[in-house]
N, CA, C and O atoms as a Tripos MOL2 file, in Angstrom:
@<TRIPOS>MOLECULE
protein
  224   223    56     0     0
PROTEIN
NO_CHARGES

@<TRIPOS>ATOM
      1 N          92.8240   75.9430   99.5380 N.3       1 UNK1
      2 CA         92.8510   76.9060  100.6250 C.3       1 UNK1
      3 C          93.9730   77.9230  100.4250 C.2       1 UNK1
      4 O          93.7720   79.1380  100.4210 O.2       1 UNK1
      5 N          95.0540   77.4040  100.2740 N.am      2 UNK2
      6 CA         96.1980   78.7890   99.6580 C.3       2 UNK2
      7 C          95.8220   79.0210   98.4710 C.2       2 UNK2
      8 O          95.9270   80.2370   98.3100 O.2       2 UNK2
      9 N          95.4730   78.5780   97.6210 N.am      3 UNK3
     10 CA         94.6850   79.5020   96.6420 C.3       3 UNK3
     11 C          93.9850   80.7250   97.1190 C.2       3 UNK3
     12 O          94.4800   81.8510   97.0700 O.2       3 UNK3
     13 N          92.9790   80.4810   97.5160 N.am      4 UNK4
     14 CA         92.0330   81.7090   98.2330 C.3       4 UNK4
     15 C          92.6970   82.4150   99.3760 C.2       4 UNK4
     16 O          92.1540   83.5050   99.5570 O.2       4 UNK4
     17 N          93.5110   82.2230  100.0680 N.am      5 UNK5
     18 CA         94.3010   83.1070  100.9420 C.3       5 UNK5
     19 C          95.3450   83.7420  100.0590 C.2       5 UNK5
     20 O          95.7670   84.8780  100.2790 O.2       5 UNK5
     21 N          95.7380   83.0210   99.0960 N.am      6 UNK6
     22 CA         96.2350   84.3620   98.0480 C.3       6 UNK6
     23 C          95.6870   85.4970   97.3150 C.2       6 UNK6
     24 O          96.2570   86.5250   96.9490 O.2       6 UNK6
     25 N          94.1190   85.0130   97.1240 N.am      7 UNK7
     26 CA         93.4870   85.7400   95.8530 C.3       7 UNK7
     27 C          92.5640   86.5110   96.5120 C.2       7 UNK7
     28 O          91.6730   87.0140   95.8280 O.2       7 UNK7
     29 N          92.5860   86.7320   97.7960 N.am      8 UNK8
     30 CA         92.3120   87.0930   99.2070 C.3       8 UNK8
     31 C          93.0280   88.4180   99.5860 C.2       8 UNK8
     32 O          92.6420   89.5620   99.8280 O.2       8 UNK8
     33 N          94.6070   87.5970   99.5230 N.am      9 UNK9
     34 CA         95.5160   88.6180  100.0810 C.3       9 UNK9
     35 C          95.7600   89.9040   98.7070 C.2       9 UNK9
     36 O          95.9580   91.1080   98.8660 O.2       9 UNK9
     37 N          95.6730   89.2400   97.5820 N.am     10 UNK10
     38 CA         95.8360   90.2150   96.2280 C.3      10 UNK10
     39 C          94.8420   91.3120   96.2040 C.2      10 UNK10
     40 O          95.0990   92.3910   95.6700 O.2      10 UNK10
     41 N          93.5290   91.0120   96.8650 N.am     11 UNK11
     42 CA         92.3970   91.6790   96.2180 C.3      11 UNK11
     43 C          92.7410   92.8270   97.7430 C.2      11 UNK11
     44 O          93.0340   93.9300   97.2810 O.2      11 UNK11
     45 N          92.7710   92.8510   98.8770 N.am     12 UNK12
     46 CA         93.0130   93.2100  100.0630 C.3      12 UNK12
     47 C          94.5810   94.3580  100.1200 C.2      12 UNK12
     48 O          94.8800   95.2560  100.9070 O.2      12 UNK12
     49 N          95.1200   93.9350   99.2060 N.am     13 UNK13
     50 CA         96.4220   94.8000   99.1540 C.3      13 UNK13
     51 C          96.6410   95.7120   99.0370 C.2      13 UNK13
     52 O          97.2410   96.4210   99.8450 O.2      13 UNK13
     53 N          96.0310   96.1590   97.4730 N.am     14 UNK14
     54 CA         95.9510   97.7640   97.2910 C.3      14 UNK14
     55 C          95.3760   98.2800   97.9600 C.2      14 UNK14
     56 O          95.9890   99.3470   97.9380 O.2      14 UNK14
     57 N          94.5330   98.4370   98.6840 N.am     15 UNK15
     58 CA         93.4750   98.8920   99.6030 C.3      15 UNK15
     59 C          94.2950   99.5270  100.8620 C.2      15 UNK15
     60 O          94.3360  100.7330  101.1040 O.2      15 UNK15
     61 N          94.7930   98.7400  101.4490 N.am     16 UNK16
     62 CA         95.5610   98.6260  102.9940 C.3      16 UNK16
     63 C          97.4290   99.2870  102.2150 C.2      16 UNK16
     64 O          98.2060  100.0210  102.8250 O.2      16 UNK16
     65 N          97.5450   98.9790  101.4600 N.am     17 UNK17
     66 CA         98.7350   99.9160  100.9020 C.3      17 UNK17
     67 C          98.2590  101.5670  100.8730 C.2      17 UNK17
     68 O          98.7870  102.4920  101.4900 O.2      17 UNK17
     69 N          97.0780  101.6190   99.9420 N.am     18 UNK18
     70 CA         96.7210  103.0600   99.9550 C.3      18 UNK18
     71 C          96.2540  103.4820  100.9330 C.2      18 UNK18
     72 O          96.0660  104.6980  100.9570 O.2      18 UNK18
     73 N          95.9380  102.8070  101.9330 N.am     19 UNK19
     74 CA         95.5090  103.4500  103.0570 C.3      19 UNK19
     75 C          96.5730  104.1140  103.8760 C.2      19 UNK19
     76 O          96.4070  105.1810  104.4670 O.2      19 UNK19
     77 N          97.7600  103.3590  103.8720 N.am     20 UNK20
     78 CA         99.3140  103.2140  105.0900 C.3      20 UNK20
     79 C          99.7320  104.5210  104.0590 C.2      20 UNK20
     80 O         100.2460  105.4600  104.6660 O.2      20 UNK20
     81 N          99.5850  104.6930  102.6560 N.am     21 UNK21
     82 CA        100.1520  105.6330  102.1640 C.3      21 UNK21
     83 C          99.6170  107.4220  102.4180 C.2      21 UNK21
     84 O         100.2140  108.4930  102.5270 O.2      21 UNK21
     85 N          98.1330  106.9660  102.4290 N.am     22 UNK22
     86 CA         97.6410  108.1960  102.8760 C.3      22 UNK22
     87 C          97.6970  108.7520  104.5390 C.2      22 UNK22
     88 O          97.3950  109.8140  105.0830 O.2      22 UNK22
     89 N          98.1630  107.6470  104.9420 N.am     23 UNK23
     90 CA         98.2580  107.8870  106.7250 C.3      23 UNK23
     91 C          99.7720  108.1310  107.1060 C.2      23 UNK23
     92 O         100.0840  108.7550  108.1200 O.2      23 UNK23
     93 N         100.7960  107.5380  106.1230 N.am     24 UNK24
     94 CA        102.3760  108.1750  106.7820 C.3      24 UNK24
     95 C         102.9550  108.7040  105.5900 C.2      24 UNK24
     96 O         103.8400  109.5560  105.6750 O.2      24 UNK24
     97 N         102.4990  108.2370  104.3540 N.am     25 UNK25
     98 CA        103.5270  108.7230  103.4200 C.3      25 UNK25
     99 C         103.6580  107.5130  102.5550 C.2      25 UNK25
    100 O         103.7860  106.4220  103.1110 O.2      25 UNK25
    101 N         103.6340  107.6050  101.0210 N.am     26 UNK26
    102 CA        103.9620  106.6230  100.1800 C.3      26 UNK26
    103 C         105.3530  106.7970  100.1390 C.2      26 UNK26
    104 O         105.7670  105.6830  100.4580 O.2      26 UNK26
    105 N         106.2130  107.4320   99.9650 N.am     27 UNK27
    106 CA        107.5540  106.5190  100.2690 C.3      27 UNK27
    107 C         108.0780  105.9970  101.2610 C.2      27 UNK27
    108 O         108.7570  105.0000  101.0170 O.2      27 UNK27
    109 N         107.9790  106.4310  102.6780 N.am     28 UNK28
    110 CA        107.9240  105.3250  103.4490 C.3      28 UNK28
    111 C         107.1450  104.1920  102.9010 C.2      28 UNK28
    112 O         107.8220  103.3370  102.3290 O.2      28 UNK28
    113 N         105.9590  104.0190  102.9500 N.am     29 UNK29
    114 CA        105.3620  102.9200  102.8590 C.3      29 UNK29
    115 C         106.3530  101.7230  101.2820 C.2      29 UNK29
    116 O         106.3950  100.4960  101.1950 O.2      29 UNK29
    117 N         106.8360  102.5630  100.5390 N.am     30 UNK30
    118 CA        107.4920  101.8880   99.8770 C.3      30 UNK30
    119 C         108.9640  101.7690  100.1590 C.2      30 UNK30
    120 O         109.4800  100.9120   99.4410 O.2      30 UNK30
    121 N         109.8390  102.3900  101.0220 N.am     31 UNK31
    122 CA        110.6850  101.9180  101.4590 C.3      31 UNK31
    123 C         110.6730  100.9550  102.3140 C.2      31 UNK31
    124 O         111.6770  100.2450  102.3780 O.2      31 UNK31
    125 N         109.2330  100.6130  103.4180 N.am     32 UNK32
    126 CA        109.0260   99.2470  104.3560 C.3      32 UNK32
    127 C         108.9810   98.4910  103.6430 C.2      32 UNK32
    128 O         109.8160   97.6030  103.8190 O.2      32 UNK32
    129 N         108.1460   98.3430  102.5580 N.am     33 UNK33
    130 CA        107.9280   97.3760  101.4100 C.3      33 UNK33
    131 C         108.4290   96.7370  100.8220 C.2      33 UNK33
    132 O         108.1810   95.5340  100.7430 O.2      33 UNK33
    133 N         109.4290   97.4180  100.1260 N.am     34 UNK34
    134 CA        111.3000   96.9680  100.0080 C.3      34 UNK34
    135 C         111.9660   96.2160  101.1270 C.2      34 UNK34
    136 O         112.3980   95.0710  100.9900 O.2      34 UNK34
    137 N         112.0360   96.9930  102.3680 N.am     35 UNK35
    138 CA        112.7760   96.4550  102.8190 C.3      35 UNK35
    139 C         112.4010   95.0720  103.7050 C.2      35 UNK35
    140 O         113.1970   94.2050  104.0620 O.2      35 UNK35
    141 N         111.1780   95.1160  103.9130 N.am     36 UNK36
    142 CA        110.8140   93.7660  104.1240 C.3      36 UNK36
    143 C         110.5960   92.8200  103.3910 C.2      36 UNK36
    144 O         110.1910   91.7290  103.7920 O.2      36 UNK36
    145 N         110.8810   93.1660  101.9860 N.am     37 UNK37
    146 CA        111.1360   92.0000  100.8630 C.3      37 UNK37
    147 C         112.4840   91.9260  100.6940 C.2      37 UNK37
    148 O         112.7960   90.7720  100.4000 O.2      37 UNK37
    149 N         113.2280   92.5120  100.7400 N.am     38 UNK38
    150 CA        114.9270   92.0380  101.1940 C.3      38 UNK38
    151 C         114.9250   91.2180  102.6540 C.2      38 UNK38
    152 O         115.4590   90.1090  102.6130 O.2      38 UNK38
    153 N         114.5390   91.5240  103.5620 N.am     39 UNK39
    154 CA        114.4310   91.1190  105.0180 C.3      39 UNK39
    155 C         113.9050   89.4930  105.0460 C.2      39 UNK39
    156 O         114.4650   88.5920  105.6690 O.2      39 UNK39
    157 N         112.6420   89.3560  104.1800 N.am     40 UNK40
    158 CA        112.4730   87.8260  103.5020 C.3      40 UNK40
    159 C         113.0790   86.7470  102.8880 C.2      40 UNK40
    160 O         112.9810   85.5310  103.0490 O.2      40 UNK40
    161 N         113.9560   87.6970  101.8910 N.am     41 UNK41
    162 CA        114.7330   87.1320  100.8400 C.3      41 UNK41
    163 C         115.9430   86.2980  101.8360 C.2      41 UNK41
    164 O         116.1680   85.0870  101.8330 O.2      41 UNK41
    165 N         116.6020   87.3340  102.6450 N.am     42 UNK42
    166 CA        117.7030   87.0250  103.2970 C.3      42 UNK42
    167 C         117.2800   85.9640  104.2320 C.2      42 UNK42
    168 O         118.1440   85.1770  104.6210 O.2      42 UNK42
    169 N         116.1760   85.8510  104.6060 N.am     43 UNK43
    170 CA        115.6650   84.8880  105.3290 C.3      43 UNK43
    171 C         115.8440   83.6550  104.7990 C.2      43 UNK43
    172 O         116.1800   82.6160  105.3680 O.2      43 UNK43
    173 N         115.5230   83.9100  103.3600 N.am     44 UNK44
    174 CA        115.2580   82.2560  102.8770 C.3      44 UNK44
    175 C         116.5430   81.9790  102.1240 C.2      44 UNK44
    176 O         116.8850   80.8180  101.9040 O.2      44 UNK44
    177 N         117.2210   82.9550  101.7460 N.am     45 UNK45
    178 CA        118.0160   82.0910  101.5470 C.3      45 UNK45
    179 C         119.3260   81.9220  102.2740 C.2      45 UNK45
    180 O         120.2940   81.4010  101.7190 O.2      45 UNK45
    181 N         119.3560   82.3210  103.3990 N.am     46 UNK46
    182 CA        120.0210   81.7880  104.8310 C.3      46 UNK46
    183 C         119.6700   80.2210  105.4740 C.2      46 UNK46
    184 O         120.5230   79.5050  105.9990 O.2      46 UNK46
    185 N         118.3880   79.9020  105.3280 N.am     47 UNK47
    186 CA        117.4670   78.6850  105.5180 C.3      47 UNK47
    187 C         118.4460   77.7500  103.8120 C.2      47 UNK47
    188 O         119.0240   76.6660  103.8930 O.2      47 UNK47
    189 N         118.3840   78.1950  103.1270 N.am     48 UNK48
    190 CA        118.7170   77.3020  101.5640 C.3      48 UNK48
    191 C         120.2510   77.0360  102.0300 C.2      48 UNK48
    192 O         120.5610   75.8880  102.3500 O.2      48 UNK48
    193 N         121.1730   78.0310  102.0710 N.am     49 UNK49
    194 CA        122.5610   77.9050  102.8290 C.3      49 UNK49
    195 C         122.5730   77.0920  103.8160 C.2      49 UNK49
    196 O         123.3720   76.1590  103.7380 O.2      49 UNK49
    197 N         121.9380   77.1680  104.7000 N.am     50 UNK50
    198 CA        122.0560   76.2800  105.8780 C.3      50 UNK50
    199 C         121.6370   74.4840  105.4920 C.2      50 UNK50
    200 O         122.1460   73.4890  106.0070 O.2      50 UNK50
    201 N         120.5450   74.5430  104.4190 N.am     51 UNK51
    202 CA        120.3230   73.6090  104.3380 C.3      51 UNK51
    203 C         121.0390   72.3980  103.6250 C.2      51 UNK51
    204 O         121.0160   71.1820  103.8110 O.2      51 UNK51
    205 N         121.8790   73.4730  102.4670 N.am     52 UNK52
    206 CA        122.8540   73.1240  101.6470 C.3      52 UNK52
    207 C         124.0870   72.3300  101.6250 C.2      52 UNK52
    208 O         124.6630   71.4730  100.9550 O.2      52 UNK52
    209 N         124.2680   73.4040  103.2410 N.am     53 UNK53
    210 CA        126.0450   72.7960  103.8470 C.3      53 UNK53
    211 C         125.3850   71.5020  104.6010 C.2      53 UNK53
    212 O         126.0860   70.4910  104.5770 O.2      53 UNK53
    213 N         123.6940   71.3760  105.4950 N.am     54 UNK54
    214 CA        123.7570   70.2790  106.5310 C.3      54 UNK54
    215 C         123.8460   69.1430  105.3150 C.2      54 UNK54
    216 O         124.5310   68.1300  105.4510 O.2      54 UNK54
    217 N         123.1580   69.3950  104.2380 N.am     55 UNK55
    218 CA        122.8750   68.0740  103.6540 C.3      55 UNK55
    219 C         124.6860   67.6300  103.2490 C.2      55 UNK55
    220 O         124.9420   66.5240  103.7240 O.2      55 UNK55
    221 N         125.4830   68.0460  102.7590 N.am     56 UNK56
    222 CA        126.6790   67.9640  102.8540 C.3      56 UNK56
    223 C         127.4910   66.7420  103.8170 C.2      56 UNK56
    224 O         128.7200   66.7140  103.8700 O.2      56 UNK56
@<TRIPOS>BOND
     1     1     2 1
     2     2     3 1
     3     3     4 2
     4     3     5 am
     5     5     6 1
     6     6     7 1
     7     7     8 2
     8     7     9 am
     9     9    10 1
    10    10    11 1
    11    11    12 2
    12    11    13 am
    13    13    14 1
    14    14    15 1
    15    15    16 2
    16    15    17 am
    17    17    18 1
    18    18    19 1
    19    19    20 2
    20    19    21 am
    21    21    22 1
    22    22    23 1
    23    23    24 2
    24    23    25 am
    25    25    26 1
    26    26    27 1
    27    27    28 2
    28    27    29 am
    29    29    30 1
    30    30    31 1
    31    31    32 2
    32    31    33 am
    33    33    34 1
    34    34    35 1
    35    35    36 2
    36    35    37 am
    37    37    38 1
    38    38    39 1
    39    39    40 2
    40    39    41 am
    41    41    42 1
    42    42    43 1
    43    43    44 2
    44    43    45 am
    45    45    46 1
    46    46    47 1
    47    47    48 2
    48    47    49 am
    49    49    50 1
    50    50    51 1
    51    51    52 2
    52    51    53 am
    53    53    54 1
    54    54    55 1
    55    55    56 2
    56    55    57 am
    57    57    58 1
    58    58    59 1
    59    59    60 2
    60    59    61 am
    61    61    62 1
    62    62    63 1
    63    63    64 2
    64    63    65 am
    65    65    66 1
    66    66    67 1
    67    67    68 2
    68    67    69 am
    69    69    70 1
    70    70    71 1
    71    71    72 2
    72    71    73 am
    73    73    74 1
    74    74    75 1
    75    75    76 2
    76    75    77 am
    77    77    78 1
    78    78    79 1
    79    79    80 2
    80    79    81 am
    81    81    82 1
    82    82    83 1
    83    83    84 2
    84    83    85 am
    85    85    86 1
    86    86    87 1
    87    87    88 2
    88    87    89 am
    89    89    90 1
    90    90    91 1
    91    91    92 2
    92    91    93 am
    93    93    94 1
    94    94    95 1
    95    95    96 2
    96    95    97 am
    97    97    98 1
    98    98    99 1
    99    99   100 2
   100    99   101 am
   101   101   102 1
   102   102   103 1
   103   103   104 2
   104   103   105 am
   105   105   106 1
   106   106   107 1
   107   107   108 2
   108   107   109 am
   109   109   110 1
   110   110   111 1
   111   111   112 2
   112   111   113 am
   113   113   114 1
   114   114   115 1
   115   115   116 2
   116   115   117 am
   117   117   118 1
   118   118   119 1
   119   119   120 2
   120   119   121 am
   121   121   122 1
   122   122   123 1
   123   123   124 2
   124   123   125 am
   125   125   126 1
   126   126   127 1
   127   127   128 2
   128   127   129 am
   129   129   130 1
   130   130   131 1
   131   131   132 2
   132   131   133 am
   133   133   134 1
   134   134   135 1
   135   135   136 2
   136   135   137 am
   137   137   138 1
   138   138   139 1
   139   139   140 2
   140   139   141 am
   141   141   142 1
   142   142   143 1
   143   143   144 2
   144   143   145 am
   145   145   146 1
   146   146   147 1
   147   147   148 2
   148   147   149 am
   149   149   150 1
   150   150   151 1
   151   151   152 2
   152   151   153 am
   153   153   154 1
   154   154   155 1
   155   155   156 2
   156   155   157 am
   157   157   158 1
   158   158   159 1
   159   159   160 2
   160   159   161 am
   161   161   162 1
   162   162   163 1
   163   163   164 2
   164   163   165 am
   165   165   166 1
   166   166   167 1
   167   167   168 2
   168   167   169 am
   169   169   170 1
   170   170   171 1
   171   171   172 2
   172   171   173 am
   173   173   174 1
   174   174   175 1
   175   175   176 2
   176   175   177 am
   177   177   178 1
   178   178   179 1
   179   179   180 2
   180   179   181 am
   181   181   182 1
   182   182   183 1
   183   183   184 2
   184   183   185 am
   185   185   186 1
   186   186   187 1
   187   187   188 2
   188   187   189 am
   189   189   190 1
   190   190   191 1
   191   191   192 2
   192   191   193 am
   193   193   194 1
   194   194   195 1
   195   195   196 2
   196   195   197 am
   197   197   198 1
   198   198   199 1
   199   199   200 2
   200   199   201 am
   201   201   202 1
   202   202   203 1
   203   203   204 2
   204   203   205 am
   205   205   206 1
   206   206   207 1
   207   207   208 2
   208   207   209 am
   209   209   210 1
   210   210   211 1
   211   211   212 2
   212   211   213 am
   213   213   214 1
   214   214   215 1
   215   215   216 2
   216   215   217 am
   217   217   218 1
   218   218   219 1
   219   219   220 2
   220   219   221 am
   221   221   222 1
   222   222   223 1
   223   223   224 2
@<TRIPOS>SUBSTRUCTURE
     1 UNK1         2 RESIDUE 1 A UNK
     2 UNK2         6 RESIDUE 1 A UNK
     3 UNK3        10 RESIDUE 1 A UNK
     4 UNK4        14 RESIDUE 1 A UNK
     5 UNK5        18 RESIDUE 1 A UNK
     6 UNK6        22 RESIDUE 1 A UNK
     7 UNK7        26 RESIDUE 1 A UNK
     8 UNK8        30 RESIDUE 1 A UNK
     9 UNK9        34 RESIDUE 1 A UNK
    10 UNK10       38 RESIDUE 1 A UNK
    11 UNK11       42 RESIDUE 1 A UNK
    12 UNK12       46 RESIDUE 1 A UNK
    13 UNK13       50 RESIDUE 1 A UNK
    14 UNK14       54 RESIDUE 1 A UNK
    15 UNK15       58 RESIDUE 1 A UNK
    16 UNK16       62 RESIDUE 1 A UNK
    17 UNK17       66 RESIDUE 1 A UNK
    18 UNK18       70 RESIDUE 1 A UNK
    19 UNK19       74 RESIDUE 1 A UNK
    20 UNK20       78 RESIDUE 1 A UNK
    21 UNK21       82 RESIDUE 1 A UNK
    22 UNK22       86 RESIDUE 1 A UNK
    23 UNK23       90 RESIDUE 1 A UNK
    24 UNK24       94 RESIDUE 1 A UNK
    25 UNK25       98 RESIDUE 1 A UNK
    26 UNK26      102 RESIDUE 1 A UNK
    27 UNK27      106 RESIDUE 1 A UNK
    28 UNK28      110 RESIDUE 1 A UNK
    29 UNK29      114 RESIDUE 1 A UNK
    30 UNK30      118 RESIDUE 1 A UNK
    31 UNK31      122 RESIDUE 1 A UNK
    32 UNK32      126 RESIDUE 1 A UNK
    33 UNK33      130 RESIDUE 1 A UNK
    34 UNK34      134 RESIDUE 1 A UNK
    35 UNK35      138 RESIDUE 1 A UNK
    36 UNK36      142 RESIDUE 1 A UNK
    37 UNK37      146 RESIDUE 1 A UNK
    38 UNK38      150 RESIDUE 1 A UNK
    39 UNK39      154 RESIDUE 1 A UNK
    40 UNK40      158 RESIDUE 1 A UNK
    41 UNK41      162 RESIDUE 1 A UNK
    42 UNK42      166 RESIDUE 1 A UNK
    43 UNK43      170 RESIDUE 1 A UNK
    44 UNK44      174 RESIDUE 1 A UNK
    45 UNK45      178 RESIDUE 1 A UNK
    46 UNK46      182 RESIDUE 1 A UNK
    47 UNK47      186 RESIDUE 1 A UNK
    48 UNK48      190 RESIDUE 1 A UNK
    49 UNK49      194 RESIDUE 1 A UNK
    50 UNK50      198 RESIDUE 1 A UNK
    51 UNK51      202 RESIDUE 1 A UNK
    52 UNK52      206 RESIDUE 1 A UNK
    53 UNK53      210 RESIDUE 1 A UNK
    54 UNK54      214 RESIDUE 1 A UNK
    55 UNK55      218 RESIDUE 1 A UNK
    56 UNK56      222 RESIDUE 1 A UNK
């Protein structure tokens, strides 16, 4: 099942990217893009830190 909700979400991407690009702008759309993959990152590894010091 996450298999196919990946190969799902891959095939679905470019599509809905080029769309957000032709409707506000491809660099916005690639500056959200970015920055909600930093916004993730910091997520998880705030969760890895936290988990790091409880196991401690």
């Amino acid at each position: 099942m996450a298999t196919a909700f990946q190969t799902i979400s891959m095939l679905i991407a470019p599509a809905i990217g080029s769309l957000f690009a032709k409707l506000i702008g491809a660099s916005i759309v690639l500056l959200a893009a970015g920055g909600a993959t930093c916004l993730m990152g910091a997520i998880v590894l705030l969760f890895i830190v936290k988990r790091i010091n409880h196991s401690l």
